[in-house]
VEXFI-322353 format. One record per residue (C-alpha): z, x, y; residue number from 1. Coordinates in steps of 0.25 Angstrom, whole numbers, plus 5000, padded with zeros to 4 digits. Last residue first. Layout:
<rec w="Z" u="X" v="Y" k="NUM"/>
...
//
This chain:
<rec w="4974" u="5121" v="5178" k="263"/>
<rec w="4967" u="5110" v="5177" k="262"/>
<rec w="4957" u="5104" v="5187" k="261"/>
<rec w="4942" u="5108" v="5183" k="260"/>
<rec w="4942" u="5106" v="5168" k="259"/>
<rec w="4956" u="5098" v="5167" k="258"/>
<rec w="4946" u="5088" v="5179" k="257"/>
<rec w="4936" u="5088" v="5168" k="256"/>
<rec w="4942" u="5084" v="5156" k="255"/>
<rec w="4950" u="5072" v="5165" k="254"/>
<rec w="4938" u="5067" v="5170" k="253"/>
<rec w="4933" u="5068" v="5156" k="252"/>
<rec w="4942" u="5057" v="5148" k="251"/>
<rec w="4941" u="5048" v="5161" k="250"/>
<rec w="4924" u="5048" v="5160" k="249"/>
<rec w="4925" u="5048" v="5146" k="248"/>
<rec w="4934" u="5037" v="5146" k="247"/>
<rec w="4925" u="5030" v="5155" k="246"/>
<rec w="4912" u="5033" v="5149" k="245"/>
<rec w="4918" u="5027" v="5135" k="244"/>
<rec w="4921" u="5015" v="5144" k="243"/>
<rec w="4907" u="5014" v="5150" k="242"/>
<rec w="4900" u="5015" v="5137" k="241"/>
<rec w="4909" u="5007" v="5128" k="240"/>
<rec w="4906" u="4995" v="5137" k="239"/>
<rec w="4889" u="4996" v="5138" k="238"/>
<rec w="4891" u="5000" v="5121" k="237"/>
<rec w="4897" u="4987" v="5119" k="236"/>
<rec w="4889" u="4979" v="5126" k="235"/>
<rec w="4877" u="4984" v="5119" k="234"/>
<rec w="4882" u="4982" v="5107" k="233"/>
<rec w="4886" u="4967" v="5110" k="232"/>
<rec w="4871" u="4966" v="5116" k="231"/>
<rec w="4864" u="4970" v="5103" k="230"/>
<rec w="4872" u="4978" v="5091" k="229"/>
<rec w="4871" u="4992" v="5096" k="228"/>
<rec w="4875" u="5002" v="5105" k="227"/>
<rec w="4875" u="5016" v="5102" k="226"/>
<rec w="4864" u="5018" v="5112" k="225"/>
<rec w="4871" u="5013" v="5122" k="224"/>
<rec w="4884" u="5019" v="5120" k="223"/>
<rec w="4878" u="5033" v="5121" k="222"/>
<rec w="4871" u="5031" v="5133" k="221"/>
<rec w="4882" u="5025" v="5142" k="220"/>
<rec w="4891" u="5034" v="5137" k="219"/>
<rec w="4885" u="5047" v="5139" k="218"/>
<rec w="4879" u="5041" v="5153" k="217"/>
<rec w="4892" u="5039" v="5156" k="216"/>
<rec w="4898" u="5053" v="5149" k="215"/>
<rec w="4887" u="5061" v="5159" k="214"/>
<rec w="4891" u="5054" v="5172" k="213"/>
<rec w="4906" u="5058" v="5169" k="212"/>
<rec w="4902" u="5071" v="5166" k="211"/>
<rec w="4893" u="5073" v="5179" k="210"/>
<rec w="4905" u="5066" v="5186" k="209"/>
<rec w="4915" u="5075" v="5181" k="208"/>
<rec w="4908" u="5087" v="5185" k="207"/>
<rec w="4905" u="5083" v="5199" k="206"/>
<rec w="4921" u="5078" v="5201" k="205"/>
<rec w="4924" u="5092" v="5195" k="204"/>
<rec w="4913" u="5098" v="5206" k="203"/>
<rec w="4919" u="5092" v="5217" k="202"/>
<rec w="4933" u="5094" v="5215" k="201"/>
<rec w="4929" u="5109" v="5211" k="200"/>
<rec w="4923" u="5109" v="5224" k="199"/>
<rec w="4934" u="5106" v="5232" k="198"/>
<rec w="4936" u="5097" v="5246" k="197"/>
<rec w="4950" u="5099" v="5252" k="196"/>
<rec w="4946" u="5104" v="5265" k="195"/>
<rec w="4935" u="5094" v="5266" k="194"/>
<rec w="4942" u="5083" v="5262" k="193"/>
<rec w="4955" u="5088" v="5273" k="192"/>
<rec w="4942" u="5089" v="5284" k="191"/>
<rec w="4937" u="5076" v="5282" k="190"/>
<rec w="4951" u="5069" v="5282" k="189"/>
<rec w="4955" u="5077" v="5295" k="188"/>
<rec w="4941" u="5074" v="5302" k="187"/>
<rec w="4944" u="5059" v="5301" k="186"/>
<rec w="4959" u="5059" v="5304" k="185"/>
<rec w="4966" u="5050" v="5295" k="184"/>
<rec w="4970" u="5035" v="5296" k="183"/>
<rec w="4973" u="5030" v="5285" k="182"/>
<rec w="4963" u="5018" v="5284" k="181"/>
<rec w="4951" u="5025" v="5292" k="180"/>
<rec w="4953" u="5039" v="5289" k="179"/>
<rec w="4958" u="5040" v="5275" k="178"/>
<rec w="4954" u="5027" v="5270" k="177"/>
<rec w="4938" u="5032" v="5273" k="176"/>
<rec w="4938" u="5047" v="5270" k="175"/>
<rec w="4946" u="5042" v="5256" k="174"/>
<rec w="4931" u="5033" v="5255" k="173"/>
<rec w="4925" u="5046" v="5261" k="172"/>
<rec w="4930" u="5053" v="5248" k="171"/>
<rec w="4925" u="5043" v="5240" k="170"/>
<rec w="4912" u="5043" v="5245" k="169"/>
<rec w="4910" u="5058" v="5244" k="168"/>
<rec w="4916" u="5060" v="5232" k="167"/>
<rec w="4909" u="5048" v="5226" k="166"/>
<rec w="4894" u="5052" v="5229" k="165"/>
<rec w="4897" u="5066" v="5222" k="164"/>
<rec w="4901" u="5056" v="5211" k="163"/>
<rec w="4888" u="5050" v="5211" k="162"/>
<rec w="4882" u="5064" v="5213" k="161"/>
<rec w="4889" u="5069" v="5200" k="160"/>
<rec w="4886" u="5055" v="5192" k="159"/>
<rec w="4872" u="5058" v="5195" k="158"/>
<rec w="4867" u="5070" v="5185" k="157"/>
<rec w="4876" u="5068" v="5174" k="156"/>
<rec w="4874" u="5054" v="5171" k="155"/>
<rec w="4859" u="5056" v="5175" k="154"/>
<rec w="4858" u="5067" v="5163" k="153"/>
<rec w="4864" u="5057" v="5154" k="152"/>
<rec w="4855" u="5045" v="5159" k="151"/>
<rec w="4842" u="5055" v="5156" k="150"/>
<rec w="4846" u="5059" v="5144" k="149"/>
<rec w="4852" u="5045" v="5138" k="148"/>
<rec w="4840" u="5037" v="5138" k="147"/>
<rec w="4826" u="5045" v="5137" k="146"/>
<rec w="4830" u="5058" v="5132" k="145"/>
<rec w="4841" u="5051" v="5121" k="144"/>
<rec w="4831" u="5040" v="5119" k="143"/>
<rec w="4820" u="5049" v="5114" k="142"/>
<rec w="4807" u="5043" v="5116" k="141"/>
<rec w="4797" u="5044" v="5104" k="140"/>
<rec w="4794" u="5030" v="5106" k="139"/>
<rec w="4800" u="5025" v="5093" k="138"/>
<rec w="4812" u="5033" v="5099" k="137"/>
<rec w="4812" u="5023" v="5112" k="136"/>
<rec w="4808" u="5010" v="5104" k="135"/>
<rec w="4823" u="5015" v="5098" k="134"/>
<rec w="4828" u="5014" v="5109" k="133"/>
<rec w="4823" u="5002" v="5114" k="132"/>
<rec w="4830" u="4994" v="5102" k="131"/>
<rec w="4837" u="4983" v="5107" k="130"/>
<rec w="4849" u="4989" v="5105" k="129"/>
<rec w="4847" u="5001" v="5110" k="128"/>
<rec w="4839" u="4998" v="5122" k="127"/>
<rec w="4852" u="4989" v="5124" k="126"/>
<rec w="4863" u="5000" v="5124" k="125"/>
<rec w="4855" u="5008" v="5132" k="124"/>
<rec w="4855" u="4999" v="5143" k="123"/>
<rec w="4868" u="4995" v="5140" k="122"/>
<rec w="4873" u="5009" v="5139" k="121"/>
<rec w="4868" u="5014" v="5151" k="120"/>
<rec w="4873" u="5002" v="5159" k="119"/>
<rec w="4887" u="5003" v="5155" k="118"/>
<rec w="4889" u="5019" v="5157" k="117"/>
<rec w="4880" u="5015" v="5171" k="116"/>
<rec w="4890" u="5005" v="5177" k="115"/>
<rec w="4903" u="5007" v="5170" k="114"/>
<rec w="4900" u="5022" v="5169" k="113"/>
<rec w="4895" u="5024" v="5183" k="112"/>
<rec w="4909" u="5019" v="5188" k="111"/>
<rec w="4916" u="5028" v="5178" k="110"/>
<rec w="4911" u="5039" v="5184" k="109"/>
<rec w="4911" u="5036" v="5199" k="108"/>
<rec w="4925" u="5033" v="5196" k="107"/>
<rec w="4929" u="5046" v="5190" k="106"/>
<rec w="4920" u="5054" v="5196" k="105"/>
<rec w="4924" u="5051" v="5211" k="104"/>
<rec w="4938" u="5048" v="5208" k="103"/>
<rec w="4941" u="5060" v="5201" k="102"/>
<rec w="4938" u="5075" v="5209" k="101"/>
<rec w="4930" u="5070" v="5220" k="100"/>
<rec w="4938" u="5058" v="5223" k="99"/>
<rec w="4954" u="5062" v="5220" k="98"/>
<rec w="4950" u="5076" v="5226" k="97"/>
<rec w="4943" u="5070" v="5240" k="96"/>
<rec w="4953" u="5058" v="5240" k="95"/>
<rec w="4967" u="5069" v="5240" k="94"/>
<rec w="4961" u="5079" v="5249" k="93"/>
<rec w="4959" u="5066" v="5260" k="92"/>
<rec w="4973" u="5062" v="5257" k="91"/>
<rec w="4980" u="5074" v="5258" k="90"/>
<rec w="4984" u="5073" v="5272" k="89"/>
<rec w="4991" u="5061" v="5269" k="88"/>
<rec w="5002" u="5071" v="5263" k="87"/>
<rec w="5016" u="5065" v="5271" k="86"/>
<rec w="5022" u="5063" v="5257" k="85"/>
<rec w="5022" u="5047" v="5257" k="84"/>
<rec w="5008" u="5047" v="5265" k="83"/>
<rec w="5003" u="5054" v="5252" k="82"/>
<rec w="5004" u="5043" v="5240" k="81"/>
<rec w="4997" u="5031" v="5251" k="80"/>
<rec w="4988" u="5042" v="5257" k="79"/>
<rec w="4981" u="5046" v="5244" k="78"/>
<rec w="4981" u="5031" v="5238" k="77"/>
<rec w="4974" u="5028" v="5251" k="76"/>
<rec w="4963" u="5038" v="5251" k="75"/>
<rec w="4963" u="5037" v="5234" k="74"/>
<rec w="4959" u="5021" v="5238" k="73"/>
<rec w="4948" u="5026" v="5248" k="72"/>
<rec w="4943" u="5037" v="5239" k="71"/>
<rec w="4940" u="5026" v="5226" k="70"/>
<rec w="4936" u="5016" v="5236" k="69"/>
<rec w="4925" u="5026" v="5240" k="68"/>
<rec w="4923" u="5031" v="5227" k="67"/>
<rec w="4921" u="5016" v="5218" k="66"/>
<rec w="4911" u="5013" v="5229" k="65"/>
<rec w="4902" u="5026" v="5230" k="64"/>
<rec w="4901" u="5026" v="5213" k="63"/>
<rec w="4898" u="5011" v="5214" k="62"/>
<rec w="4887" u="5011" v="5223" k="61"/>
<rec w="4883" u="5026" v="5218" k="60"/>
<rec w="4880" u="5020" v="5205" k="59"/>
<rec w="4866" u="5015" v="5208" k="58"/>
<rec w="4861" u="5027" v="5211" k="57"/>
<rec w="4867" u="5037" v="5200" k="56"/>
<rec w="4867" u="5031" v="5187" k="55"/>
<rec w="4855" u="5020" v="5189" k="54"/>
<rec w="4847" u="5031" v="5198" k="53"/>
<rec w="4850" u="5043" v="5188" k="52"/>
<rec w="4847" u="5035" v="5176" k="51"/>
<rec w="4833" u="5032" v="5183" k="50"/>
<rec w="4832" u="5047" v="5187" k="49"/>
<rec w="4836" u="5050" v="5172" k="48"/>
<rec w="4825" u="5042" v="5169" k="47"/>
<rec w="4813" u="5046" v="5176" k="46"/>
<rec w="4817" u="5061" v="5171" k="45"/>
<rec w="4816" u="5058" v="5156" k="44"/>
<rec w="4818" u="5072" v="5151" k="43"/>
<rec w="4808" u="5076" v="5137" k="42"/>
<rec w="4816" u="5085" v="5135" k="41"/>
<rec w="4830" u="5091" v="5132" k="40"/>
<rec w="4843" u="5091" v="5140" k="39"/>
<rec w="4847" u="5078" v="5139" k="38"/>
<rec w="4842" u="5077" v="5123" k="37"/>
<rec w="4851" u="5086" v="5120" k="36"/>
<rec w="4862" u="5082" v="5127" k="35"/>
<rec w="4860" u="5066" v="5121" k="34"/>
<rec w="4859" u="5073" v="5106" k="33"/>
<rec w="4874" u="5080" v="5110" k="32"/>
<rec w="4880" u="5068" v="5117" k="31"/>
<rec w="4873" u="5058" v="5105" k="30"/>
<rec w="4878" u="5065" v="5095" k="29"/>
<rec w="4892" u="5067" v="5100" k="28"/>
<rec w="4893" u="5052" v="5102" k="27"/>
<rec w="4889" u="5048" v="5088" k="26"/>
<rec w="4899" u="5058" v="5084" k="25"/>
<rec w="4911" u="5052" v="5093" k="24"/>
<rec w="4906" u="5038" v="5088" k="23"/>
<rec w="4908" u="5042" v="5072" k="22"/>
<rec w="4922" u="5050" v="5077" k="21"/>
<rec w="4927" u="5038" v="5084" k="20"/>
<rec w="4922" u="5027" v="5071" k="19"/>
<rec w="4931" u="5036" v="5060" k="18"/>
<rec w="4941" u="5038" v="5071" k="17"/>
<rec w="4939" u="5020" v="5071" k="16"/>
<rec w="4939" u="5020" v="5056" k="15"/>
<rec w="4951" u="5031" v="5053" k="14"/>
<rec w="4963" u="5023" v="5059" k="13"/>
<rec w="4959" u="5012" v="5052" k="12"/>
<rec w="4956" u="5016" v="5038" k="11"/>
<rec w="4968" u="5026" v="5041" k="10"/>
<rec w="4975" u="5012" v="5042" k="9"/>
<rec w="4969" u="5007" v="5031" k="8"/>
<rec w="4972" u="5019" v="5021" k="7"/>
<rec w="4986" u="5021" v="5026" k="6"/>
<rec w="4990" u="5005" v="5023" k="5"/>
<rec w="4982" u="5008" v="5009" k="4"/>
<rec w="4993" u="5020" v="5006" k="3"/>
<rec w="5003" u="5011" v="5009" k="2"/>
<rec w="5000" u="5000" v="5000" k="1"/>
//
């Protein structure tokens, strides 16, 4: 009796690690075959310009918005803590680090995931299920070259300047509360963000976001074509694209920052 009470639960325990390591497989494959095909020809450059437009372009609405709140509210939060201790002074150093080196990526990144993660793998999704990707390989097309090269270079090409896009928004959203709602001097708050600006927080915001932008359209890709079963399928891959992406996105920041920051 006992002995069968082990067998099921290690049944149990083992089925889903059993399903993990099959899907972290199927997932290393696709990375390395998806590599290969990324940096080999033919290169389709018509669509990496229209991946580019739909990743970049039409992201910056949202990428701009979710910044310049993002500094304003990190402006007041800043002074609320500070004024306490007599450091208002540092609010202007606080909103350039907190933006560049976090926010900016961060958000931006998980902003393009739940709008371009989803999108990729629906569309992908659906050509798989209805059978277009396969019309592609009856065509003699490659789908990883035609597909997923040109949406993972875009990932990795345009997140950089979306988020380029954000440090400068979202610093003149802390600009904005710091001048006209808490009243600091104009050339003071200008000159304290210039003073403190770095490169390294620049460059690891940069970094970030061209991993970031890489693990989206990894996801979004990947989910897509592994879909299957008609709509429901397809569903399903759109969700567990943008929250894989997320976690990624969260597990990485945290990778990245340990790279450049620790000590």
């Amino acid at each position: 009796m006992i002995a069968k009470q082990i067998e099921n639960f290690l049944r149990t325990l083992g089925k889903p690690l059993l399903k993990f390591i099959i899907s972290l497989g199927n997932l290393s494959f696709f990375i390395l075959k998806a590599l290969y095909h990324a940096i080999t020809p033919p290169f389709y450059v018509k669509n990496f310009v229209k991946q580019v437009l739909e990743i970049g372009f039409y992201s910056v609405p949202v990428v701009g918005l979710t910044t310049i709140f993002a500094g304003m509210v990190i402006a007041l939060q800043t002074y609320s803590g500070f004024s306490k201790y007599g450091a208002e002074s540092a609010v202007a150093n606080v909103v350039l680090i907190s933006v560049t080196r976090e926010l900016a990526p961060v958000l931006s990144a998980l902003m393009v995931a739940g709008r371009i993660g989803a999108a990729m793998a629906a569309e992908i999704g659906t050509m798989k299920v209805t059978e277009q990707i396969d019309a592609l390989v009856t065509l003699s097309t490659n789908p990883f070259k035609y597909l997923f090269a040109p949406r993972l270079w875009a990932g990795l090409f345009v997140l950089p300047l979306l988020v380029l896009f954000g440090d400068v928004i979202g610093v003149f959203g802390g600009y904005v509360v710091g001048v006209y709602k808490l009243g600091f001097n104009p050339a003071n708050y200008i000159n304290s963000t210039i003073e403190h600006l770095e490169a390294i927080g620049i460059i690891s915001g940069l970094t970030k976001a061209a991993v970031f932008g890489f693990i989206i359209a990894l996801m979004g890709c990947y989910n897509g074509y592994q879909s299957k079963g008609g709509a429901q399928g397809v569903g399903q891959a759109t969700t567990n694209a943008v929250v894989s992406a997320s976690i990624l996105i969260l597990i990485f920041n945290y990778i990245i920052t340990e790279i450049f920051f620790a000590k």
